[in-house]
C-alpha positions, 0 to 999 in steps of 0.5 A: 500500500505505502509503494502505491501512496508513494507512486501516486504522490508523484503523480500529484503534483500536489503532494509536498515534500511533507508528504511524501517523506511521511510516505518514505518513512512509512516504506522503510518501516515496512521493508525492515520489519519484512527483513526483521520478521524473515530473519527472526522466523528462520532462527526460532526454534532455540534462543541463542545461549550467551558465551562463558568465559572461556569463549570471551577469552578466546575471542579477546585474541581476535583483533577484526571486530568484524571478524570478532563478531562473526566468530563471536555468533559461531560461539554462540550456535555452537554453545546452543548446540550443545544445550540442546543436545540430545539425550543430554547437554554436551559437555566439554569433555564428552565432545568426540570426533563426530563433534563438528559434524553434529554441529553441521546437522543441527545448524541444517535443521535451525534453517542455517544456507550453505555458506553461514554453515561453513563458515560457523564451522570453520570458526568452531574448528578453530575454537577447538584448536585453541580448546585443546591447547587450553586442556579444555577438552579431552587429551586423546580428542582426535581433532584430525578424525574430526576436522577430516569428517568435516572436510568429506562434508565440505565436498559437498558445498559449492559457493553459491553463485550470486545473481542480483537483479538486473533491474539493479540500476533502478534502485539509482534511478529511483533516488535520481528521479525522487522529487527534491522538496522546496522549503526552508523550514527543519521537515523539508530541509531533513527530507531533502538531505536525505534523498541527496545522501541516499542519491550518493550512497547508491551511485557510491555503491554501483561505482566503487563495488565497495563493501558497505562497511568502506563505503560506511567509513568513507571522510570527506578528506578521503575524497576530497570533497568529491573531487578525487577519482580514485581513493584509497580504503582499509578494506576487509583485514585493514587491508589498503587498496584503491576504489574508484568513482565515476563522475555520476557518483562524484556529481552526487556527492558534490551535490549532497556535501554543498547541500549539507553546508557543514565541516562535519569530516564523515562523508556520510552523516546522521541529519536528525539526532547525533547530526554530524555522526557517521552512518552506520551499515545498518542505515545503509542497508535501509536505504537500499532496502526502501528503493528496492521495495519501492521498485518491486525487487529484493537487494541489499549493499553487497548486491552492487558488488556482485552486480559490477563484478558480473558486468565487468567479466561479462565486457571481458575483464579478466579475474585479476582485475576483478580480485584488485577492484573487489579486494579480495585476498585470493583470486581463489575467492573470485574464481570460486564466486564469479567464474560462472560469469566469465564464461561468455567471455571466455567463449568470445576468446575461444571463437576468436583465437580458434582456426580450422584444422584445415586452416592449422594444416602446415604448408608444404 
């Protein structure tokens, strides 16, 4: 109902900006308590146990947060796991080698996709390597039996292939053509701060195939207030590498920081209480959720990255030049991810470089 107000809104001319943020914030809502209720119903057949000291010890030697919070969530499955496990709660000394493999079976029947299982396996493996050295487990615990089981069951996994929307570029248009409301006053200034810092982050997102937490970080001083192609991030494991922006993206943020007309160093800010403070991923995300349901799609941040990585190979690009544009640290990670993707081009190659047998014939 909220898409249709809002289409039709548009269509009056009218509606004011007052309106149509109302609208806005009405489509929001509605699509995060979409996503809200979808991830809750997936994950309710247990409550999520808290994590003892042991496992807080262990997670003190991790020093990513992000990689903290993932290996922290690992824990915690894991932890409910041996809760309820069957006929009775798994101690540390009653794990055995068919450990990890039970986990795996009980994350499949909690509804846990492909990929979340893998990697909550691979955090536990070594949550119990740093068990054995710590004596918390059983001095004969045949951790290679375990890890073995593991490896026959990870044979069986294959990395998903991606494959956002084509209707992608929508959501840029969809910001691109919202109505910029006129008014001096604090409700029409905040609508259209807002709709000039969504143009920028979805532009920012499509042409840096960055992923949100960089483009969640981004300074003006980084960029130099929009004037600099090509700017230098700490990605995934404080690793430095370059993105790049089109002249779209930086139009739009140019744009976005001459409206703000503040010295606020974050590219991207709050506008209502805590002005000035950086945007979480969590906003992001919102953002992009709203244009998509406005448009009638399903996407999320990491969706830009997957959708340029898939436009560039299929114009010819070649796996390496992906690897350093999405700053990944193996071309194994891009190879297993998107070489689906460069099969046209690989097949354009072929065509190209392959002569008949009669033309390969030697001359006589």
């Amino acid at each position: 109902m909220t898409k249709d107000l809002f289409l039709s809104s548009c269509e009056n001319p009218r509606a004011n900006g007052l309106n149509r943020s109302i609208i806005i914030y009405l489509m929001l809502n509605t699509a995060m308590s979409k996503t809200l209720a979808s991830s809750q119903h997936s994950r309710a057949f247990y409550k999520p146990v808290a994590v003892d000291e042991r496992a807080r010890e262990y997670l003190d030697t991790i020093g990513a947060p992000r990689t903290r919070d993932t290996v922290e969530n690992a824990i915690r499955a894991f932890y409910s796991f041996r809760r309820w496990h069957s006929p009775a709660p798994l101690a540390w000394r009653d794990m055995d080698f068919d450990v990890l493999v039970k986990f795996d079976q009980w994350l499949r029947r909690h509804n846990y996709n492909d990929f979340s299982r893998q990697t909550y396996l691979s955090c536990v493996t070594e949550f119990l390597r740093y068990a054995i050295d710590k004596g918390w487990l059983k001095e004969n615990f045949p951790m290679e039996r375990a890890t073995y089981r593991k490896r026959k069951a990870r044979e069986r996994f294959s990395y998903p292939i991606p494959e956002p929307s084509p209707k992608l570029p929508l959501l840029i248009r969809y910001y691109d053509e919202l109505p910029l409301p006129d008014g001096d006053d604090f409700k029409t200034r905040w609508t259209r701060l807002g709709i000039l810092r969504a143009r920028a982050i979805v532009h920012t997102l499509y042409a840096s195939a960055g992923r949100v937490s960089e483009v969640a970080a981004l300074t003006r001083k980084q960029i130099q207030d929009g004037r600099l192609r090509e700017v230098l991030v700490k990605g995934k494991g404080k690793k430095q590498r370059f993105i790049f922006l089109t002249p779209e993206a930086l139009d739009a943020i140019r744009v976005y920081l001459d409206a703000r007309g503040d010295d606020y160093e974050p590219l991207f800010i709050r506008h209502n209480k805590g002005y000035g403070q950086p945007l979480t991923r969590s906003m992001l995300w919102k953002i992009v959720a709203q244009a998509a349901d406005a448009v009638g799609i399903k996407a999320h941040p990491h969706d830009f990255r997957h959708f340029r990585a898939r436009q560039m190979l299929e114009q010819g690009a070649p796996l390496e030049a992906i690897q350093e544009i999405l700053g990944h640290k193996d071309i194994g990670t891009t190879r297993r991810v998107y070489a689906h993707y460069s099969k046209p081009s690989i097949r354009a190659i072929f065509d190209r470089t392959t002569i008949s047998a009669r033309e390969a014939m030697p001359h006589e």
